[in-house]
N, C-alpha and C positions, 0 to 999 in steps of 0.2 A: 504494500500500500504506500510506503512512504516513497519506493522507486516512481510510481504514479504521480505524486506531488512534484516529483524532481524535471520529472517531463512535462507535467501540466504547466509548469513554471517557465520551465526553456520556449514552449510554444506560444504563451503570453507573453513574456518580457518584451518581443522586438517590434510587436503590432500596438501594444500598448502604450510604451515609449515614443512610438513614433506618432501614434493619437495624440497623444498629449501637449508634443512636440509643435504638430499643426495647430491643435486649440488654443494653445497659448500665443504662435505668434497669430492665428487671427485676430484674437482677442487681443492683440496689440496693436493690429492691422485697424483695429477700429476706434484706438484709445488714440493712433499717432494719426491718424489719416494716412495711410501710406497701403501700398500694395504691394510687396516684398516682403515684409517681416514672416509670413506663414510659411516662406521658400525657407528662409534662416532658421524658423522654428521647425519643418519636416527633417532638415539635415542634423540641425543639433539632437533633436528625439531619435533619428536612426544612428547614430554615432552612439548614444547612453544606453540605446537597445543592443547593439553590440558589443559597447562593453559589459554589460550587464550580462547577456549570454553569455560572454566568455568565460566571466566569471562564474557563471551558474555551473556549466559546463566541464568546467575546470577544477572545482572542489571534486575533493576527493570524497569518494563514497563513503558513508558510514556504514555497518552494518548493523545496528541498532541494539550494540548488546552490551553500550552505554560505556564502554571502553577508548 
């Protein structure tokens, strides 16, 4: 089960960062008046979803027997 969490996680971290990513710089796209900032906010969110996988990715398995 907790292998499950580890994958569940890897497959949300880079779609979810990267939503975020866009939300925020629209949502600055409409604080500045400008039409760029969502471009800046899609790359910066798939850059932290990348790191973020890696890192998920990259830890080392536990085998849950608290050792």
């Amino acid at each position: 089960m907790l292998q499950f969490g580890r994958y569940l996680q890897i497959g949300f971290a880079l779609p979810a960062a990267t939503l975020l990513g866009w939300f925020v710089g629209s949502l600055l796209d409409r604080r500045f008046h400008t039409s760029w900032l969502y471009m800046v906010g899609l790359i910066v969110g798939s850059v932290a979803g990348f790191i973020g996988l890696i890192r998920i990715a990259s830890k080392p398995e536990s085998d849950g027997d608290g050792s």
